[in-house]
Residue frames relative to the residue before (quaternion, step in Angstrom):
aa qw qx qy qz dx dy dz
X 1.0000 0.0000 0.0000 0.0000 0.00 0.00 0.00
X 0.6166 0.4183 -0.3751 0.5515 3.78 0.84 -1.01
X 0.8049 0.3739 -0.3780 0.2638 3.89 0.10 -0.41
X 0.2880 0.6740 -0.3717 0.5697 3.55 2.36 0.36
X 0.6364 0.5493 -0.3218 0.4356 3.65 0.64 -1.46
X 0.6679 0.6616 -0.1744 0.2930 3.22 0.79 -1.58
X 0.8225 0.3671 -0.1421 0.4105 3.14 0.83 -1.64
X 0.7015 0.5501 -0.2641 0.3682 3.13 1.97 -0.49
X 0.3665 0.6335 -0.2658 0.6275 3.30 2.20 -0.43
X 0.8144 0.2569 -0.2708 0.4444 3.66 0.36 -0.46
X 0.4758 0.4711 -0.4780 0.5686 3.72 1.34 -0.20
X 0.7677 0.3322 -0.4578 0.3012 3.44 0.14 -0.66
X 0.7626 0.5097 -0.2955 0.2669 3.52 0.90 -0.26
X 0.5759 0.3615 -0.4396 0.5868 2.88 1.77 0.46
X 0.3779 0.5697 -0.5535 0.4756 3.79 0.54 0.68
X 0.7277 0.5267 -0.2499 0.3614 3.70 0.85 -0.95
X 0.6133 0.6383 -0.1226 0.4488 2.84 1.66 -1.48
X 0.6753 0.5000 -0.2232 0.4940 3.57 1.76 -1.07
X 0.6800 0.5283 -0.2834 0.4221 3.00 0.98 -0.61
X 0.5435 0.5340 -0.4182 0.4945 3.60 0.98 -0.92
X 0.8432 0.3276 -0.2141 0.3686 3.55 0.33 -1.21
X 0.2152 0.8568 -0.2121 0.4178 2.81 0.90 0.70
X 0.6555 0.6135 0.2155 0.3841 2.19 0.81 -2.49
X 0.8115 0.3515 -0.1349 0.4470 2.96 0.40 -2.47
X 0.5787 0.6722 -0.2945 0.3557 3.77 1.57 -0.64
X 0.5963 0.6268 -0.2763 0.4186 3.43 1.57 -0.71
X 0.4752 -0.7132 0.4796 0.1883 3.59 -1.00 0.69
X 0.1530 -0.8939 0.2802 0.3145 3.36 -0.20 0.16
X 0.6494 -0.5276 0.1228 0.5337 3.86 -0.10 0.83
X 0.5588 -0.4925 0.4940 0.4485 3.40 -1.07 0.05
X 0.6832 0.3400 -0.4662 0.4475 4.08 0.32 -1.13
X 0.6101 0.5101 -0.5071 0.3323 4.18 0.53 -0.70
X 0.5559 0.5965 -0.4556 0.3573 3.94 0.87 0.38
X 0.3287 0.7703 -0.4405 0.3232 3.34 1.26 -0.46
X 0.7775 0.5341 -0.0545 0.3276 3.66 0.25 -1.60
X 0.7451 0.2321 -0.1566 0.6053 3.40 0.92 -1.46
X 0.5594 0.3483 -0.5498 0.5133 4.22 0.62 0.06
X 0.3753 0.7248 -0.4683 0.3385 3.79 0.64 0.52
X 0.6477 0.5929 -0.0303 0.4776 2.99 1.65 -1.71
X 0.3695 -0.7993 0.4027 0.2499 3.21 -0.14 1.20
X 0.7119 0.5083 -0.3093 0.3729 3.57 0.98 -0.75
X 0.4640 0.6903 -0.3979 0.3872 3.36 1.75 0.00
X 0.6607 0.5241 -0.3611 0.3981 3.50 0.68 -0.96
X 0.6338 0.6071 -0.2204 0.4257 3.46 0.84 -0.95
X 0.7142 0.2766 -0.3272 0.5535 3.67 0.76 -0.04
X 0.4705 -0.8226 0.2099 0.2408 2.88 -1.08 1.14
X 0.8001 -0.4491 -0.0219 0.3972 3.56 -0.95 0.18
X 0.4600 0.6843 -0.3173 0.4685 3.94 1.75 -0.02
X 0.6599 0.5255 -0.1538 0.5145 3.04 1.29 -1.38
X 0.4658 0.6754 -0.2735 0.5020 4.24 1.23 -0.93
X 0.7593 0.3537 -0.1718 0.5185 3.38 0.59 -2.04
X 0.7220 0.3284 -0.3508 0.4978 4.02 0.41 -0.56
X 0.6553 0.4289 -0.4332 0.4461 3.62 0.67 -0.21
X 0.5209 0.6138 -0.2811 0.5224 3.82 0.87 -0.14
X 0.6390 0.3755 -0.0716 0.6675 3.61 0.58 -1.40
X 0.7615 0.1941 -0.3837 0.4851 4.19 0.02 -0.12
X 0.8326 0.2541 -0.3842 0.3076 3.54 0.58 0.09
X 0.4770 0.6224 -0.5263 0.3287 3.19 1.16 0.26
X 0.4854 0.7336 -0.2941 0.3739 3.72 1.91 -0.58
X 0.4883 0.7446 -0.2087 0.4044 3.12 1.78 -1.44
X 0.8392 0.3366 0.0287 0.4261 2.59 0.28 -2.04
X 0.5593 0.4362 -0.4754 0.5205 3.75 1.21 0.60
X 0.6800 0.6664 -0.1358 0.2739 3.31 1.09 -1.03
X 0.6944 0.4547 -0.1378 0.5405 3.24 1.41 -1.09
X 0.3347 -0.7496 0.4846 0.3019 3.79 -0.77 0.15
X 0.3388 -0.8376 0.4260 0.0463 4.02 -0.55 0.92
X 0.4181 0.8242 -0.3816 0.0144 3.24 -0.55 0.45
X 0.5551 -0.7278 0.3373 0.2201 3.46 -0.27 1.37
X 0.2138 -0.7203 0.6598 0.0097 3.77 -0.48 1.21
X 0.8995 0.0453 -0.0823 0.4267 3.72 -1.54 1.09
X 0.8982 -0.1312 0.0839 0.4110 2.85 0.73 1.44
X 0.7542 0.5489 -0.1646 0.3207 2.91 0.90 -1.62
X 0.4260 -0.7339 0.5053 0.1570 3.55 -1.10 1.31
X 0.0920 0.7884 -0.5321 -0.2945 3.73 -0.15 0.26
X 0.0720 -0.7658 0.6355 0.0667 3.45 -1.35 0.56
X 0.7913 -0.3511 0.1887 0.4637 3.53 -1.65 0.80
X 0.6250 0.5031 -0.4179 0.4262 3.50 0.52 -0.88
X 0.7585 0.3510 -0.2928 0.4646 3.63 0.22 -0.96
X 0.6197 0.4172 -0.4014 0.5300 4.10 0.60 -0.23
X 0.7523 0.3276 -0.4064 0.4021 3.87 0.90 -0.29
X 0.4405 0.7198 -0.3736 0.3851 3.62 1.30 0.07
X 0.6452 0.3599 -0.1243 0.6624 3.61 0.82 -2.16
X 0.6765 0.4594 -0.4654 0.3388 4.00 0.15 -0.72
X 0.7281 0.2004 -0.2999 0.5830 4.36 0.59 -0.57
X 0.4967 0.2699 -0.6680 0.4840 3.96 -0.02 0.66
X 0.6697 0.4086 -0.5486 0.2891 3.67 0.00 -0.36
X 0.7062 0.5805 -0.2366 0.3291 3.34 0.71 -1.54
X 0.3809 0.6839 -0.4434 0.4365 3.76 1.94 -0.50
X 0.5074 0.7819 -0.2850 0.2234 3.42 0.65 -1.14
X 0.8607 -0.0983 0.1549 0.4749 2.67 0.83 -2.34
X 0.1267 -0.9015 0.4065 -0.0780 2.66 1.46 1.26
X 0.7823 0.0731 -0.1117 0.6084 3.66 0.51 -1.14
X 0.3638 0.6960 -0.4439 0.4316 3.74 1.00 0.68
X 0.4500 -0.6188 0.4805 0.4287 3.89 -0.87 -0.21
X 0.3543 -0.8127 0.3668 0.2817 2.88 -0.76 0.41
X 0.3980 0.6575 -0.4522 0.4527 3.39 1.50 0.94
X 0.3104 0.8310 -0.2999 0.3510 3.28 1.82 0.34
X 0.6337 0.4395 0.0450 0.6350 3.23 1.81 -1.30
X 0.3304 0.7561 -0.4365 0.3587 3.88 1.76 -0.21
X 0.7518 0.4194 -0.3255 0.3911 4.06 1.07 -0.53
X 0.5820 0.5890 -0.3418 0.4444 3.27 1.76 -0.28
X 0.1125 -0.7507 0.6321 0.1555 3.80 -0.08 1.16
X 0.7336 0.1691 0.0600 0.6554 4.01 0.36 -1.50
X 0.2296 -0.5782 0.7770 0.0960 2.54 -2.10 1.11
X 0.2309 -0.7320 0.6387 0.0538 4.12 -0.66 0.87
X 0.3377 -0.7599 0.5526 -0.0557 3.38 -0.99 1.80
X 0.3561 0.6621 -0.6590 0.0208 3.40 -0.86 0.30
X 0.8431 -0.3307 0.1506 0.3964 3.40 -2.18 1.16
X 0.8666 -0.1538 0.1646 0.4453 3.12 0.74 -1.99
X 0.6691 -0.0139 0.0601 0.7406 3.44 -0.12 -1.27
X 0.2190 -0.7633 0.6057 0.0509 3.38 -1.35 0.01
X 0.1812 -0.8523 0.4521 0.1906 3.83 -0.82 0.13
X 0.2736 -0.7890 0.4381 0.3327 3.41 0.19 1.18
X 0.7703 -0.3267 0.3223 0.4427 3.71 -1.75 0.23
X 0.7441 0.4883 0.0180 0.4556 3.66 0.79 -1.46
X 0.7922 0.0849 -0.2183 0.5636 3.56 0.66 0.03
X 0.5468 -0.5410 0.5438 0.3357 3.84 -1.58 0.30
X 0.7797 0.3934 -0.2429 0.4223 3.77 0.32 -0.86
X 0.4889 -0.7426 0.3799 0.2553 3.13 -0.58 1.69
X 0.1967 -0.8413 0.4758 0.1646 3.91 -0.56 0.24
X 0.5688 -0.5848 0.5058 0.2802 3.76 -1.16 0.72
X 0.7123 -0.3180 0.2885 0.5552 3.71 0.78 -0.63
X 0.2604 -0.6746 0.6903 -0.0250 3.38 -2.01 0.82
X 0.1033 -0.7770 0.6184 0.0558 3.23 -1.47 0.34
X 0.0775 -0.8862 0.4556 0.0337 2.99 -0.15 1.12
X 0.6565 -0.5469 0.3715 0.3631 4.00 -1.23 1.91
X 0.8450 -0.3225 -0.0809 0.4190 4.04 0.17 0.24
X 0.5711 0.5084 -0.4443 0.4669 3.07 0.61 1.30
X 0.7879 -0.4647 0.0104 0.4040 3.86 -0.98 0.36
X 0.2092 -0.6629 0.4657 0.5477 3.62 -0.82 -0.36
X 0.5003 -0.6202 0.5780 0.1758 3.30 -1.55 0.54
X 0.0543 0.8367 -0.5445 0.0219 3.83 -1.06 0.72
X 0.5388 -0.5156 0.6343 0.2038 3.41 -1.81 0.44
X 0.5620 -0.7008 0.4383 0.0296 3.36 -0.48 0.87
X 0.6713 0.5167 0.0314 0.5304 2.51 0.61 -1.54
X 0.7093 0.5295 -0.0307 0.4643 3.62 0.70 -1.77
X 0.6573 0.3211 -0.2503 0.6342 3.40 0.59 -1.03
X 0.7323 0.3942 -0.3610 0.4220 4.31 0.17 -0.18
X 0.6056 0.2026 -0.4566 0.6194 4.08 0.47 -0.47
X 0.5331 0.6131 -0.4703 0.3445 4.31 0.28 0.22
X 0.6644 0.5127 -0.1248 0.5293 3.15 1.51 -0.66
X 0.6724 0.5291 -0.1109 0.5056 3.13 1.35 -0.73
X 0.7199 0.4035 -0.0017 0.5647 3.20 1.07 -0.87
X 0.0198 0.9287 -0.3701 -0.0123 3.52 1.28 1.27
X 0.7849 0.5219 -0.1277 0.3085 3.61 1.73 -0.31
X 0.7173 0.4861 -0.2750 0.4167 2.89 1.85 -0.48
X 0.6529 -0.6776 0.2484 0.2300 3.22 0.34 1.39
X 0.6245 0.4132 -0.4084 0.5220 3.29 1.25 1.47
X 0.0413 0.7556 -0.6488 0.0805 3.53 -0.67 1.15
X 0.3879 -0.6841 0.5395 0.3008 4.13 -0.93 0.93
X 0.6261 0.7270 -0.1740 0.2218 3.34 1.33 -1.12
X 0.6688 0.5237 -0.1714 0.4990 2.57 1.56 -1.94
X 0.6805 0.6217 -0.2166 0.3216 3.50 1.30 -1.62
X 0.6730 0.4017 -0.2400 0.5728 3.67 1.28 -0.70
X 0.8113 0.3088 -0.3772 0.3227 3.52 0.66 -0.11
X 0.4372 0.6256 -0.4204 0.4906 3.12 1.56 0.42
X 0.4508 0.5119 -0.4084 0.6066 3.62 1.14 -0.35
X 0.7125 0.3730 -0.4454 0.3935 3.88 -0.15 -0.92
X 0.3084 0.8071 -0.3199 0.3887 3.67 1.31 -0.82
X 0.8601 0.2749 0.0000 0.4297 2.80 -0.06 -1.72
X 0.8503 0.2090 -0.3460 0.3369 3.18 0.56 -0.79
X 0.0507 0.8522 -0.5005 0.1438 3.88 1.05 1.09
X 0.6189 0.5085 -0.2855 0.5261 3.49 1.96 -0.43
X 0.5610 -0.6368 0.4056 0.3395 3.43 0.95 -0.46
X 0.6869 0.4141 -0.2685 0.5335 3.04 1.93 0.53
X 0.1318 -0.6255 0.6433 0.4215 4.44 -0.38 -0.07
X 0.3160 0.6654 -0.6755 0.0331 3.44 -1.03 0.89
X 0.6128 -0.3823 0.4203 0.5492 3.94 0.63 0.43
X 0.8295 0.3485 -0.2959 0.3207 3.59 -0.01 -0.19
X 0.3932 -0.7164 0.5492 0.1745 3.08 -0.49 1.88
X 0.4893 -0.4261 0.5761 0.4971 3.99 -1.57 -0.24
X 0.2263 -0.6950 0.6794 -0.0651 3.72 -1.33 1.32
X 0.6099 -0.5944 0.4157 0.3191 3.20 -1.35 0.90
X 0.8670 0.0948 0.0805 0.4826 3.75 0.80 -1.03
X 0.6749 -0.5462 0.2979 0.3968 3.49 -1.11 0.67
X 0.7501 0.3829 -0.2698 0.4668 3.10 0.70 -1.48
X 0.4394 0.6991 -0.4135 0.3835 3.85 0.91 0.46
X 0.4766 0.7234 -0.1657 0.4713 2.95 1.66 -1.51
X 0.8837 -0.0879 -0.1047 0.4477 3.82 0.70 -1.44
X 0.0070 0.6743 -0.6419 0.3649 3.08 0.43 2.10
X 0.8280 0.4589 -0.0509 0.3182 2.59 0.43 -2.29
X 0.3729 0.5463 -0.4796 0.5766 3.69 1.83 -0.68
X 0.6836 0.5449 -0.4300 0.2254 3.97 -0.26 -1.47
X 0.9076 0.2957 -0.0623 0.2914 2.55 0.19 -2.06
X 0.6824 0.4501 -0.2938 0.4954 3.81 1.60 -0.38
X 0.5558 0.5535 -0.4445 0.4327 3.22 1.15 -0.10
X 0.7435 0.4853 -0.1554 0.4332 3.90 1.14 -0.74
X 0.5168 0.3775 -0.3887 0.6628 3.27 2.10 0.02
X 0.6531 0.5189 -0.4248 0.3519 3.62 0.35 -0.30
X 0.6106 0.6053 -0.2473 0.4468 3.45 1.35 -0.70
X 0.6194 0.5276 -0.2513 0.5242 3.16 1.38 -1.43
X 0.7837 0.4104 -0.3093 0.3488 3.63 0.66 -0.69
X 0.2920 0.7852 -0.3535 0.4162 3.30 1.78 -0.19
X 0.7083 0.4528 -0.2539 0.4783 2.83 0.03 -2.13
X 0.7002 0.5602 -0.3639 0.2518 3.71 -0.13 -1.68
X 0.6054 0.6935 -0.1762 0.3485 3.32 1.03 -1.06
X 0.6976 0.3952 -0.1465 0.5794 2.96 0.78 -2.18
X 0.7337 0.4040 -0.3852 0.3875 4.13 0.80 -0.16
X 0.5847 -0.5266 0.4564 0.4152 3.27 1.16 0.07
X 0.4029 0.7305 -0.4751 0.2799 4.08 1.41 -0.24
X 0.2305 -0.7300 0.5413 0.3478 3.86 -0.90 0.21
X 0.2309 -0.7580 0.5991 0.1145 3.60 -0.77 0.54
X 0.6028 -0.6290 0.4178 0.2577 3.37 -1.50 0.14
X 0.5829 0.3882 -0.2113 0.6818 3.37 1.84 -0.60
X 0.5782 -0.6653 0.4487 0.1472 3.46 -1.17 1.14
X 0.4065 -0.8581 0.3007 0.0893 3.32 0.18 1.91
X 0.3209 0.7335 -0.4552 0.3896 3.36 1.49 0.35
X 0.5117 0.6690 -0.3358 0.4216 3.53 1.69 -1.45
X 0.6365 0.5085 -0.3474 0.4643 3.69 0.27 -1.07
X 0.6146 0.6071 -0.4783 0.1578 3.77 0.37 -0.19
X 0.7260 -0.0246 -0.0134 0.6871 2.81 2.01 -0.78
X 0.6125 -0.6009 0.2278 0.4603 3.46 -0.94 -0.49
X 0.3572 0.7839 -0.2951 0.4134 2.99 1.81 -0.33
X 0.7682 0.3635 -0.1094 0.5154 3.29 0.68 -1.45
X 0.6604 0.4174 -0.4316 0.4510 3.52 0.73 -0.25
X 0.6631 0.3661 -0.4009 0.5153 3.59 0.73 0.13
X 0.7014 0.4031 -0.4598 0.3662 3.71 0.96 0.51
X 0.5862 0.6178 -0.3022 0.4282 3.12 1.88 0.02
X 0.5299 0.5968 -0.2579 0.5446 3.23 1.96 -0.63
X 0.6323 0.3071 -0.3965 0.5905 3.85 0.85 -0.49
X 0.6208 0.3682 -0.5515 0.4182 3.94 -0.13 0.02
X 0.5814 0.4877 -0.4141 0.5026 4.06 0.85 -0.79
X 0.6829 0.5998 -0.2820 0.3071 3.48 0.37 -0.87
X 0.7462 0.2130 -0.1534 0.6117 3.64 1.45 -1.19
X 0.6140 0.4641 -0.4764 0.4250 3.66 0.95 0.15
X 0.8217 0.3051 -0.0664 0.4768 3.20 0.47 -1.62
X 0.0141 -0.8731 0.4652 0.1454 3.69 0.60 0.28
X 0.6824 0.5580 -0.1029 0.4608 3.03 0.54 -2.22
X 0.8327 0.3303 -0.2593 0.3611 3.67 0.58 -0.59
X 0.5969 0.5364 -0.3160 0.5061 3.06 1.85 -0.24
X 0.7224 0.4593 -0.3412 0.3883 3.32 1.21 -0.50
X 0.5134 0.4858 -0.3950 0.5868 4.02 1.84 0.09
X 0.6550 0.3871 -0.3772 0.5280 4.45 1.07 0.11
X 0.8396 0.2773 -0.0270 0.4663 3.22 0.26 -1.28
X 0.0197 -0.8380 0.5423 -0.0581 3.87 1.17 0.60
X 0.6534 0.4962 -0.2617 0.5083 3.61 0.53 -0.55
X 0.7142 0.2969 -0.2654 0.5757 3.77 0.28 -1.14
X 0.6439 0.4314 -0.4466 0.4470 3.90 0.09 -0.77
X 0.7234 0.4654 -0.3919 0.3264 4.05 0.47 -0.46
X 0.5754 0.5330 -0.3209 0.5309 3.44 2.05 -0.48
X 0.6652 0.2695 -0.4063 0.5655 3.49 0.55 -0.39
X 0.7091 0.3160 -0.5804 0.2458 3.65 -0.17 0.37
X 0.3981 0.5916 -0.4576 0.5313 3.43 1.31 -0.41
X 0.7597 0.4128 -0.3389 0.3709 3.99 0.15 -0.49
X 0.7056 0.2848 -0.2365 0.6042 3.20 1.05 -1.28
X 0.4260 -0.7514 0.4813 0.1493 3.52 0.23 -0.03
X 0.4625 0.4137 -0.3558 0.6988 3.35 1.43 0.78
X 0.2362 -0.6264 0.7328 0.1216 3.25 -2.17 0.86
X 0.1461 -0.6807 0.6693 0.2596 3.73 -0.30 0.97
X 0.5697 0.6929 -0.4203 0.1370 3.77 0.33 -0.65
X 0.6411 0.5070 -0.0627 0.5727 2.84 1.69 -1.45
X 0.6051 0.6662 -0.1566 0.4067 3.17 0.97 -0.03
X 0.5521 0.5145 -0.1189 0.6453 2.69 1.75 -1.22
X 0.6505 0.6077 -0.2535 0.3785 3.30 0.45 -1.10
X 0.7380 0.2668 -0.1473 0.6020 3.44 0.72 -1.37
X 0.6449 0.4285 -0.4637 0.4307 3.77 0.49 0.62
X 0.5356 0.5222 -0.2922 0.5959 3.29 1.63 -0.20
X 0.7044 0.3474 -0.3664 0.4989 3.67 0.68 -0.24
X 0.4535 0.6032 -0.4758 0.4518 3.73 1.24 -0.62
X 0.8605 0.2942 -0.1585 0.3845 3.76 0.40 -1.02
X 0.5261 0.6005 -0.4090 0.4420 3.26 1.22 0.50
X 0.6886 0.3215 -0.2520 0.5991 3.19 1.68 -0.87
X 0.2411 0.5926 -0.5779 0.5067 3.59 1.03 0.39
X 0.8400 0.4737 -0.1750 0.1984 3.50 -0.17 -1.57
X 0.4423 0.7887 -0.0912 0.4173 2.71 1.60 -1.17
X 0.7039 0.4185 -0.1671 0.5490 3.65 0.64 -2.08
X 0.6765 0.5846 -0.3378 0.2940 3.33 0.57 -1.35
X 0.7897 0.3573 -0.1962 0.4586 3.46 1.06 -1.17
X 0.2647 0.5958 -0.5378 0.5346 3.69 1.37 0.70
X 0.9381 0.1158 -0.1986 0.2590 3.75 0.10 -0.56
């Protein structure tokens, strides 16, 4: 009987496994573009990066199971919104990265979980759904600079907990990666501690300091909002999360800032 279980536990996981890819192989319509060139950080990447970010989240968003909480209707617009801030993530990542996230759970706005008094923007939960603000996860989208995203912050938690633990530590390519990342996040987390407990402003979003968990979801929203300044403060942590994500929003930024400088430029020639 246990070796029945087996074969059916593994048929079913490679049935899943076909299907996702599948999925990741599908284009995504032309009208389902409408929504995510909405996204301000969309324009800014360049035009390879558009077509695979487009094509991984429209996969997302076939793949995962939805369902609107208080009321809330969810429609294409909202699954193509939360589906490419997630997929920003893992853009040059697999996308089997995201294999623990079955449902994403909608509500209007803030929200108050069963267990706590203070109403919350969103959760993620170690093997069960992530939970969102509406509301939150869209002016987050919209708002590509001010170093707060609900999206970025709850799926970086799913990130992390791909071991079965939230401890700041995402799955890394190599051991000796393993104690970098002890060094160097354990000594920004500490630094941001302190700031906190003095009342100090910082550049990363001192909620992070509550735990480690959260300082590595507060570091991936600094990371894609606030790049350029995190990578001239925090030179160290901005080279670990690109070495992880494997993207350099900084550079990025840069050459989209120079695209529109010489943009400007032509214009005033005539």
């Amino acid at each position: 009987m246990r070796w029945i279980g087996f074969r059916v536990a593994m048929g079913l996981a490679w049935l899943r496994r076909l299907f996702s890819e599948k999925h990741v192989e599908e284009p995504a319509p032309a009208a389902w573009g409408h929504a995510i060139e909405a996204l301000p950080f969309y324009g800014a990447l360049g035009a390879d990066e558009r077509t695979k970010l487009r094509t991984l989240a429209y996969a997302f968003s076939r793949e995962k199971s939805w369902e609107g909480c208080g009321g809330l209707e969810v429609t294409d617009a909202m699954r193509v919104t939360i589906s490419a801030q997630a997929c920003l993530l893992i853009l040059n990542l697999s996308h089997r990265f995201y294999r623990r996230v079955e449902s994403i759970l909608l509500y209007p706005s803030a929200y108050r979980a069963p267990d706590h008094d203070v109403p919350r923007a969103g959760e993620a939960w170690v093997r069960g759904p992530v939970v969102l603000a509406w509301d939150e996860a869209y002016e987050g989208g919209r708002d590509p600079d001010d170093g707060r995203n609900t999206v970025f912050h709850e799926f970086a938690h799913k990130l992390d907990m791909l071991d079965d633990f939230a401890d700041g530590t995402p799955p890394l390519a190599a051991r000796e990666h393993y104690e970098r990342w002890e060094r160097i996040v354990g000594r920004e987390y500490e630094n941001l501690v302190d700031r906190a407990q003095r009342g100090k402003a910082a550049l990363l979003d001192t909620y992070g300091a509550t735990n480690p968990a959260e300082f590595f979801a507060v570091a991936t929203e600094c990371f894609f909002e606030k790049p350029r300044a995190m990578r001239d403060r925090h030179g160290e942590l901005y080279e670990l999360l690109r070495a992880f994500y494997a993207q350099d929003p900084a550079r990025r930024e840069l050459e989209g800032a120079s695209v529109l400088r010489h943009r400007g430029r032509r214009r005033g020639r005539f």
